[in-house]
C-alpha positions as CSV (number, residue, x, y, z in Angstrom):
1,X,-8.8,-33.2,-52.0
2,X,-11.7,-31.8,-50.0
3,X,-10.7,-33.4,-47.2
4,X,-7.0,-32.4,-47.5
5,X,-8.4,-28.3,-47.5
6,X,-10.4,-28.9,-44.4
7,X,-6.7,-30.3,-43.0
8,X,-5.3,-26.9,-44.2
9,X,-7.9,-24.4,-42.3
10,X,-7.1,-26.3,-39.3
11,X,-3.5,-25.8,-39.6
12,X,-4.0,-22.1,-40.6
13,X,-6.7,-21.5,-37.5
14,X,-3.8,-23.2,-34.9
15,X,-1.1,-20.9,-36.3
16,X,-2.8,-17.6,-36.0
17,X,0.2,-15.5,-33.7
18,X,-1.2,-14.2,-30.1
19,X,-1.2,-10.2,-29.8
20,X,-2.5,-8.4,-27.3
21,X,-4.7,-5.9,-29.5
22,X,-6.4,-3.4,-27.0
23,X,-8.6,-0.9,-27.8
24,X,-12.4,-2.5,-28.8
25,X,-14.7,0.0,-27.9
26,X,-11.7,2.8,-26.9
27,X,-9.9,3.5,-30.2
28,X,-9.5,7.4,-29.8
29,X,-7.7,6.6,-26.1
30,X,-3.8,6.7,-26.7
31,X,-2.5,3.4,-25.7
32,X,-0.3,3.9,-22.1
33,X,2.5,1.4,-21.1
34,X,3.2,0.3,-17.8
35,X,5.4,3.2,-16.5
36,X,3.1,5.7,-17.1
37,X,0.1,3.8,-15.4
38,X,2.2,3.5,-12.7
39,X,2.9,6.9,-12.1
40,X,-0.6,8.0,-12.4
41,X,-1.6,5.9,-9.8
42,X,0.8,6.8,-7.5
43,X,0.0,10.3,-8.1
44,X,-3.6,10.1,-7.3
45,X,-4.1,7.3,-5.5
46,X,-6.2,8.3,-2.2
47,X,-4.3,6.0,-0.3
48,X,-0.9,7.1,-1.0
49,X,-2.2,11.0,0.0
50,X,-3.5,9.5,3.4
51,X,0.0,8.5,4.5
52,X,1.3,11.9,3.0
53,X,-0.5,13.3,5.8
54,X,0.1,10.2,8.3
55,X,3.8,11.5,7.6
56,X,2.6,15.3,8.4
57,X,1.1,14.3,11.4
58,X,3.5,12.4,12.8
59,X,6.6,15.5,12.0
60,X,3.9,18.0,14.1
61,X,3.9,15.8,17.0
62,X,7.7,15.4,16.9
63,X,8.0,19.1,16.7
64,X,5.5,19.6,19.3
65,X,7.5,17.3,21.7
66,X,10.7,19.3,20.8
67,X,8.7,22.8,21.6
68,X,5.8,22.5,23.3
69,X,7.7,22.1,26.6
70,X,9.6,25.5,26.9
71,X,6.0,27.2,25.9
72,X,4.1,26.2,28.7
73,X,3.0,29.5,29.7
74,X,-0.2,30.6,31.4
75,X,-2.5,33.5,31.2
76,X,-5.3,34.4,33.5
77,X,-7.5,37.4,34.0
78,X,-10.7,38.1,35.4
79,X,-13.4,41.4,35.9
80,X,-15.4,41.8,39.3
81,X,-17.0,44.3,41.3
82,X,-16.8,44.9,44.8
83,X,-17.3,46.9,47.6
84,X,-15.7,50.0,48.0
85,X,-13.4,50.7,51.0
86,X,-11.1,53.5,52.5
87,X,-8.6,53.6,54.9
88,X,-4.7,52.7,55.8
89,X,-3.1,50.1,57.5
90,X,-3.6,51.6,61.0
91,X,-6.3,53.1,60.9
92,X,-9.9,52.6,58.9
93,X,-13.5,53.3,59.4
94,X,-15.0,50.7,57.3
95,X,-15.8,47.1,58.4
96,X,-14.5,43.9,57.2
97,X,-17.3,43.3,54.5
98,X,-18.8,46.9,53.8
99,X,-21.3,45.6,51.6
100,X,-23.7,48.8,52.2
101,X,-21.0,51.3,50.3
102,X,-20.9,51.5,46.7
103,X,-19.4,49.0,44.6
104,X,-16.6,49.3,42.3
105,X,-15.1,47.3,39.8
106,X,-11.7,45.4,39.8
107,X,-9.7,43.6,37.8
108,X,-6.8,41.5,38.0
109,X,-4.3,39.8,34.9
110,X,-1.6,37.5,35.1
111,X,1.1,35.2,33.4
112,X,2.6,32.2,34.8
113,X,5.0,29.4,33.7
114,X,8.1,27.3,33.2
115,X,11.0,26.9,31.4
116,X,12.2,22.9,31.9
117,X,15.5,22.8,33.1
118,X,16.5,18.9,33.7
119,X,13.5,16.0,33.4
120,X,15.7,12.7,34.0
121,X,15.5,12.2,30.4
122,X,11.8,12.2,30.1
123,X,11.5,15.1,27.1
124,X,14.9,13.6,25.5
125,X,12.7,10.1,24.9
126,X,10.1,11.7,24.4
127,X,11.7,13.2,21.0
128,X,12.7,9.7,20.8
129,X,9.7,8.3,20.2
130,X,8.4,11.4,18.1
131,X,11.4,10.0,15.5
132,X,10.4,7.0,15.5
133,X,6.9,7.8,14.7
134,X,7.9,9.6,11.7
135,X,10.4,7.3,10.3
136,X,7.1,4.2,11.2
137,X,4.8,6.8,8.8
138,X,7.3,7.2,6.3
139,X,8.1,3.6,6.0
140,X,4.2,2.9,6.0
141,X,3.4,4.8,2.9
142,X,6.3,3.5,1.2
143,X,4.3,0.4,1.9
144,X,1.5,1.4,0.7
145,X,3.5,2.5,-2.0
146,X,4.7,-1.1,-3.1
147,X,1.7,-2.6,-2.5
148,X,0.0,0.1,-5.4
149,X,2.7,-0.6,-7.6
150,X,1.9,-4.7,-7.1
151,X,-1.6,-4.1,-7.9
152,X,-0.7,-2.2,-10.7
153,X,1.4,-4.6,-13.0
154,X,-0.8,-7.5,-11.4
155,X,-3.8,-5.9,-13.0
156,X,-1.5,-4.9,-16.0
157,X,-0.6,-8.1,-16.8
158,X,-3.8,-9.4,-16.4
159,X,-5.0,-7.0,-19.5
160,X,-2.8,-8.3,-21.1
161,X,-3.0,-11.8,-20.9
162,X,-6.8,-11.4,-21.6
163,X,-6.4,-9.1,-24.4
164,X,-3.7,-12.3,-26.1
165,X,-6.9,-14.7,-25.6
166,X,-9.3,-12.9,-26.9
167,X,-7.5,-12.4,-29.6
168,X,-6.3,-16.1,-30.1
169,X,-9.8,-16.4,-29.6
170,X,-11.5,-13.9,-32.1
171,X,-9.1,-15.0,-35.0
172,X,-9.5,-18.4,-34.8
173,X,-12.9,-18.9,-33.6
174,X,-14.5,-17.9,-37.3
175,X,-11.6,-20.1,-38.8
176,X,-13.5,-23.1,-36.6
177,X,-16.9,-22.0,-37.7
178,X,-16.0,-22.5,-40.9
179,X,-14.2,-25.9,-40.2
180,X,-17.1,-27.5,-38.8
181,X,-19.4,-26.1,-42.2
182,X,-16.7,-27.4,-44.4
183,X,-16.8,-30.6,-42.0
184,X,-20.8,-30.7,-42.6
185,X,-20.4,-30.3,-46.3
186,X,-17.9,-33.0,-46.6
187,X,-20.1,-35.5,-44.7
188,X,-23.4,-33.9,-46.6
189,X,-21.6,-34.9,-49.9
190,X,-21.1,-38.5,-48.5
191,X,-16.8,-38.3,-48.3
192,X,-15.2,-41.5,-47.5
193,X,-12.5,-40.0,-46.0
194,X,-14.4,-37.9,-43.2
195,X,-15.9,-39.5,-39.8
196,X,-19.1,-38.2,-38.5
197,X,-17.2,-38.4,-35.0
198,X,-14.8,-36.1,-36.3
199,X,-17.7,-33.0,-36.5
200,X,-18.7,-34.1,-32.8
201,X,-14.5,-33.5,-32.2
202,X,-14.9,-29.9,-33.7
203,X,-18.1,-28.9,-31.7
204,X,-16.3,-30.2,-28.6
205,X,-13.2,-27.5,-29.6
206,X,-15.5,-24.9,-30.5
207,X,-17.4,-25.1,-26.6
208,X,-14.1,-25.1,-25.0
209,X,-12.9,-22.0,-26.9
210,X,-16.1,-20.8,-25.7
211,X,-15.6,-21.1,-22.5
212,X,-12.2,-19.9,-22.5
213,X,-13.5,-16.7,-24.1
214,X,-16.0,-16.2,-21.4
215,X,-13.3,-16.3,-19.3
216,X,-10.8,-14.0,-20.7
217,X,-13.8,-11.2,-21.1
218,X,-14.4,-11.7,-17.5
219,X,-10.5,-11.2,-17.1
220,X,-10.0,-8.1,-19.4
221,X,-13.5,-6.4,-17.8
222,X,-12.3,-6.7,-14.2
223,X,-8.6,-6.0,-15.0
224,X,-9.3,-2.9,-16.5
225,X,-11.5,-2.0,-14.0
226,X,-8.9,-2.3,-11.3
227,X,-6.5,-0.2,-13.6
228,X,-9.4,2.7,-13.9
229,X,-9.6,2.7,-10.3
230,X,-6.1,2.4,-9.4
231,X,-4.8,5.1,-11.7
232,X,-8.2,7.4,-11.9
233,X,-8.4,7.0,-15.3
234,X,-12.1,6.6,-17.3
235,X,-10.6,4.3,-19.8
236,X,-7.8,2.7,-19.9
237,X,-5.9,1.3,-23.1
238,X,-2.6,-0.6,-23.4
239,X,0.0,-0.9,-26.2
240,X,-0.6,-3.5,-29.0
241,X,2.1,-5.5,-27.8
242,X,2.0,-9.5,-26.9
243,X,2.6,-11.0,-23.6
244,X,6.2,-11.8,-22.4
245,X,8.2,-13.1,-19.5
246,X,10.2,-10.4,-17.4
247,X,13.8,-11.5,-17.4
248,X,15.1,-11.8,-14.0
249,X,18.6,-12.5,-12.9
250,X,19.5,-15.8,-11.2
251,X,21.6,-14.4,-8.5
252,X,19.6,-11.8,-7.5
253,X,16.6,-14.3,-7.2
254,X,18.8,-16.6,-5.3
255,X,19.9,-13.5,-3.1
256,X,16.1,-12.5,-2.4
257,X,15.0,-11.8,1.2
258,X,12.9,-9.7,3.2
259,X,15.7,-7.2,4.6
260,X,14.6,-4.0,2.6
261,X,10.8,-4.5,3.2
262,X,9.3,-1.5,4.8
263,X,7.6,-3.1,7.2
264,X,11.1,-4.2,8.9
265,X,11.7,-0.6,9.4
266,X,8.7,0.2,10.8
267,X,9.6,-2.9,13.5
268,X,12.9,-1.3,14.3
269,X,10.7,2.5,14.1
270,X,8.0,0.8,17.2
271,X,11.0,-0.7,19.5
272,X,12.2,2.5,19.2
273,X,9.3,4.2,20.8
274,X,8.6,1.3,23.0
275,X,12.2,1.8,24.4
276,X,11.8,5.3,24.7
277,X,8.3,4.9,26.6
278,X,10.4,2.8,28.8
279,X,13.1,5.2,29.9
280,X,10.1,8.1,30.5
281,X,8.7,6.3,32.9
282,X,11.8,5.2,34.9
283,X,12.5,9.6,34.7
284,X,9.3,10.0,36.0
285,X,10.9,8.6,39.6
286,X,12.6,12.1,39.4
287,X,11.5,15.5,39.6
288,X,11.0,17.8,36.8
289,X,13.2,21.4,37.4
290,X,12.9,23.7,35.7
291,X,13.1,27.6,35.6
292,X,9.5,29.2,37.2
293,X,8.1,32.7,36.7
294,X,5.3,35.2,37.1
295,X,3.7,38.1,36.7
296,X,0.6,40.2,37.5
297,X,-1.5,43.1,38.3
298,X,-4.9,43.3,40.0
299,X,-6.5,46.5,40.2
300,X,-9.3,48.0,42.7
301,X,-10.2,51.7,42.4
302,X,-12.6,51.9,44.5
303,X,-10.6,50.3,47.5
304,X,-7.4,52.0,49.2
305,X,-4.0,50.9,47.9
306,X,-2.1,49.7,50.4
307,X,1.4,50.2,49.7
308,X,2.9,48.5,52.5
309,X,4.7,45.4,51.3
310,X,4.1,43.5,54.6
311,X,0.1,44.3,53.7
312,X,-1.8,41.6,51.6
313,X,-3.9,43.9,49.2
314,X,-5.6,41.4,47.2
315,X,-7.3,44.1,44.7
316,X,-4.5,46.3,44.2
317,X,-1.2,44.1,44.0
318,X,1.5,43.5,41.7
319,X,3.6,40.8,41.4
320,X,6.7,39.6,39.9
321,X,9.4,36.8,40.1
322,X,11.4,33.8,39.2
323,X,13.6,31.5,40.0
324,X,14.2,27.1,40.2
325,X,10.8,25.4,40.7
326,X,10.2,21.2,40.7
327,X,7.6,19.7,40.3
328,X,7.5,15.6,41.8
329,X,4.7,12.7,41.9
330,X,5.5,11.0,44.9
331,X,3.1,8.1,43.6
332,X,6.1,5.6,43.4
333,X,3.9,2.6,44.1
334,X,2.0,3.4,40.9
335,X,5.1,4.6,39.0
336,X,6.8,0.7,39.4
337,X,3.7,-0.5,37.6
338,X,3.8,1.6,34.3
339,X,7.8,1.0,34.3
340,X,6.7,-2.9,34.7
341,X,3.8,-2.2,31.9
342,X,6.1,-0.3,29.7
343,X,8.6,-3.0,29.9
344,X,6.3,-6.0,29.2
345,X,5.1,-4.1,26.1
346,X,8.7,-3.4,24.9
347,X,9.1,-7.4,25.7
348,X,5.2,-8.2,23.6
349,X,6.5,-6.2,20.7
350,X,10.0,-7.8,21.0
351,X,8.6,-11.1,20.7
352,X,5.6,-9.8,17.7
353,X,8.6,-8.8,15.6
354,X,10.4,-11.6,15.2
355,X,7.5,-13.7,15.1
356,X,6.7,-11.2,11.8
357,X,10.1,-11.3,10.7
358,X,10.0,-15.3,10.3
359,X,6.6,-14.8,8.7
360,X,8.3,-12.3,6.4
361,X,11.2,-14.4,5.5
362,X,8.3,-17.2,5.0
363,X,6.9,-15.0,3.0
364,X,9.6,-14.1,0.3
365,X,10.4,-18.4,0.5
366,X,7.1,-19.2,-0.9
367,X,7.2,-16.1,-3.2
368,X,10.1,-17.1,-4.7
369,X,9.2,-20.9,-5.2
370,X,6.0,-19.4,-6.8
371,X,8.4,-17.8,-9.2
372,X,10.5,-20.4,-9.5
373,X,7.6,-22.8,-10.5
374,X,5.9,-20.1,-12.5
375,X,9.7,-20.1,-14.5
376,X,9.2,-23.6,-15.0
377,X,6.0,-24.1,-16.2
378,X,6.5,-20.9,-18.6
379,X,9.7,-23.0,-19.9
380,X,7.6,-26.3,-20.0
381,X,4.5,-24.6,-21.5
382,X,6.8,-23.0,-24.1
383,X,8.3,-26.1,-25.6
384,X,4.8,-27.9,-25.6
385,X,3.5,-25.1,-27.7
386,X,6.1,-25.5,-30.4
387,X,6.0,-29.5,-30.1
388,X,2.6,-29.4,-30.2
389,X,2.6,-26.3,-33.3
390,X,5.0,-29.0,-35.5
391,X,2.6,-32.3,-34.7
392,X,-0.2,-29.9,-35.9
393,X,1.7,-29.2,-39.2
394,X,3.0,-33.0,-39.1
395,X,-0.7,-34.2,-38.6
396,X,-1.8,-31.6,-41.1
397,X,0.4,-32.5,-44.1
398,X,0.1,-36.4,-43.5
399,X,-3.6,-35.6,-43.3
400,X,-3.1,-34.2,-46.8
401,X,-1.7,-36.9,-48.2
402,X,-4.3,-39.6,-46.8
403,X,-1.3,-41.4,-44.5
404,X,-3.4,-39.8,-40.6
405,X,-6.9,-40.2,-39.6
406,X,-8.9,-36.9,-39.2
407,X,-9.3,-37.7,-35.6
408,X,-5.3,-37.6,-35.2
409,X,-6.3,-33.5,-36.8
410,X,-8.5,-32.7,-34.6
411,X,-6.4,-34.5,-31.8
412,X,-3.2,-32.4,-32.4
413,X,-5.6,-29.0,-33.1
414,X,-6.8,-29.5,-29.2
415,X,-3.2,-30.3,-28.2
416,X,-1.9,-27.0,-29.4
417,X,-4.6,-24.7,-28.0
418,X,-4.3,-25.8,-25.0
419,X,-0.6,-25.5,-25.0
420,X,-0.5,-22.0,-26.1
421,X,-3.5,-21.4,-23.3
422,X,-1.7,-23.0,-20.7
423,X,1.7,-21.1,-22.0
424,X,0.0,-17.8,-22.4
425,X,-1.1,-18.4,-18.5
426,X,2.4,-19.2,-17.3
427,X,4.1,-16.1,-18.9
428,X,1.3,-13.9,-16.5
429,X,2.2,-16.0,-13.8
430,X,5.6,-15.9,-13.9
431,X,5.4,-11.9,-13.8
432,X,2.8,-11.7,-11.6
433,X,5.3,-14.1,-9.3
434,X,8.2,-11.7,-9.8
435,X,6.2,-8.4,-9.2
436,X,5.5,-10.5,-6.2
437,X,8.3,-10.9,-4.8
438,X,9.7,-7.6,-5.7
439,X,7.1,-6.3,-3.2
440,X,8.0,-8.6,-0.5
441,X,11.3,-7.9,-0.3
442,X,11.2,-4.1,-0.8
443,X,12.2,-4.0,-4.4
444,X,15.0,-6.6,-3.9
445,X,14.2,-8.1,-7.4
446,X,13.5,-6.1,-10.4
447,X,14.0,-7.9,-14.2
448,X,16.8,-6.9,-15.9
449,X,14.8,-5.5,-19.0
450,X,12.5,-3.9,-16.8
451,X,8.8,-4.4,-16.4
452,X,7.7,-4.5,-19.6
453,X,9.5,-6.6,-22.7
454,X,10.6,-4.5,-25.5
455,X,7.6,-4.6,-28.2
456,X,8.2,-4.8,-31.6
């Protein structure tokens, strides 16, 4: 009879339901799901704000490529002194450089410029390659983006599979404490039907859960540090709810691939530019016209205006005029060089995307066998736990009735921890798999209950 309540304790200790109950140490923190996390990391997160102004950057140079040309207007002015001189165009009684008469001052301003006309295409690429920067910077941070939201439910679900153990662990752990004193007692009072071995059994059940809950506090400390971090909050607490697999649908798994990732776009974004940089520098065998102008005014009182036009008055002149001006670089030697430079590097980054696109395709392969194998294991894991859950009970009640050995006990006891362990571990992998691929294939595959499992 003493024998057949140590038999019960087991059974109760083995049976103890795995929740994830967060919270030690942060009780006054309302619990926050998943979603929420999620968007307070991607408002905050300093990453996500650089390619907010990546993206800003990029839409001024496109706009500064669309305006910049017609604005290229210059001013000039400048204050001297010189020597004062008198006289007409016939006729004066002052030298060439009268330095011994008085000096004066004189003063001169100007504007100059050009209004581009026709550039053999070079400012139409050139707003070419502007787009395609800001679609690249766009695409980048919704990279950036996935990747946050990866980390995210990676360190989510990482809480809570630590938070489940510990749990297990805290439950059952005093239940085995007080097995292996009940164990002591019954061998203290000389029981026939307990083996010494069997108390070795225990202790060697009780290190193990030891070790696994070393484990899980090192899991739960730096998961929740990567969810502080990651969302900017000082303490982070999740809802009491238990680990569960995401439900996924078959054909969209099967259906998986790479063709939404961003960094696809931002492939398509840099042939774009490199294509554009191509056809600038083929324009640049052409001339750039464009419509020219000017204006200015220099001014000398102390030196004789000379109205004749036919008479070059440097210090008292005015000017105006336009009309069509080109401007060409007769360097054609060095001009078939950058079109053969501009069209190897069009060719390199040819030949880098596709190698990328075959490791992205790679990519979502092995991502999706991790899944896969993450879906079998949780399955395998799953129906171990429950086999091994009714050999406990089994074990337990023949134990009870004197028809199984304590060792075959303690034997099914280990059996089942471990199978719950190793379940609980293939549930986080198998979400951690599909958040996974989600991000490598640009949000391809999503469950079809969402993120989080309804909790009850």
């Amino acid at each position: 009879m003493k024998a057949a309540g140590l038999a019960t304790l087991l059974c109760l200790v083995a049976l103890v339901p795995a929740r994830a109950q967060d919270g030690v140490g942060n009780e006054d923190v309302p619990p926050t799901d998943l979603a929420t996390l999620l968007e307070r990391a991607e408002a905050r997160y300093p990453a996500l704000r650089a390619n907010e102004a990546a993206v800003r950057a990029a839409r001024a140079r496109l706009d500064e490529a669309r305006f910049s040309p017609f604005f290229q207007i210059d001013a000039q002015g400048g204050l001297t002194i010189a020597p004062r001189a008198e006289g007409t165009p016939i006729f004066s009684n002052q030298d060439q450089l009268p330095l011994d008469n008085g000096w004066a001052p004189v003063a001169e301003i100007g504007v100059r410029g050009a209004i581009p006309l026709y550039t053999f295409g070079k400012l139409r690429n050139a707003w070419r390659a502007g787009r395609a920067g800001v679609r690249a910077a766009e695409l980048d941070a919704e990279r950036s983006r996935a990747r946050l939201r990866y980390d995210v439910r990676r360190a989510y679900f990482a809480l809570q599979l630590a938070l489940d153990i510990r749990q297990m662990i805290r439950e059952g752990r005093g239940q085995l404490d007080r097995a292996v004193r009940k164990l002591d007692e019954l061998i203290a009072e000389g029981d026939p039907d307990v083996n010494p071995m069997d108390r070795f059994r225990l202790r060697a059940a009780l290190a193990e859960v030891d070790a696994r809950s070393s484990q899980a506090e090192r899991l739960e400390a730096s998961s929740r540090a990567a969810l502080e971090t990651l969302t900017g909050e000082t303490s982070v607490r999740i809802p009491d709810c238990p680990i569960a697999p995401v439900v996924l649908d078959d054909a969209a798994l099967s259906d998986a691939d790479p063709s939404s990732r961003p960094e696809l776009g931002m492939l398509d974004a840099l042939l774009e530019a490199r294509r554009a940089a191509v056809e600038i520098q083929r324009g640049s065998y052409g001339p750039d016209v464009g419509l020219g102008f000017t204006a200015g005014i220099s001014w000398g009182p102390g030196i004789t205006d000379q109205e004749n036009p036919f008479v070059s008055d440097a210090a008292n002149r005015p000017s105006l005029g336009a009309g069509l001006v080109m401007r060409w670089s007769l360097d054609f030697v060095g001009q078939t060089y950058r079109v053969r430079r501009a069209r190897a590097q069009l060719e390199e980054t040819q030949a880098r995307g596709d190698e990328a696109r075959l490791g992205l395709q790679l990519e979502v392969d092995l991502s999706r066998e991790a899944l896969r194998d993450a879906m079998r294991r949780e399955e395998a894991w799953g129906r171990g736990e429950r086999d091994t859950r009714a050999w406990l009970v089994s074990a337990a009640q023949a134990y009870d009735i004197g028809a199984a050995e304590p060792k075959d006990l303690v034997d099914a006891l280990k059996a089942y921890f471990e199978a719950r362990f190793s379940h609980l571990q293939a549930v986080h992998d198998l979400n951690v798999a599909a958040a996974e691929l989600s991000r490598v294939t640009g949000g391809g595959v999503s469950p079809t209950e969402g993120w989080e499992a309804p909790c009850d």
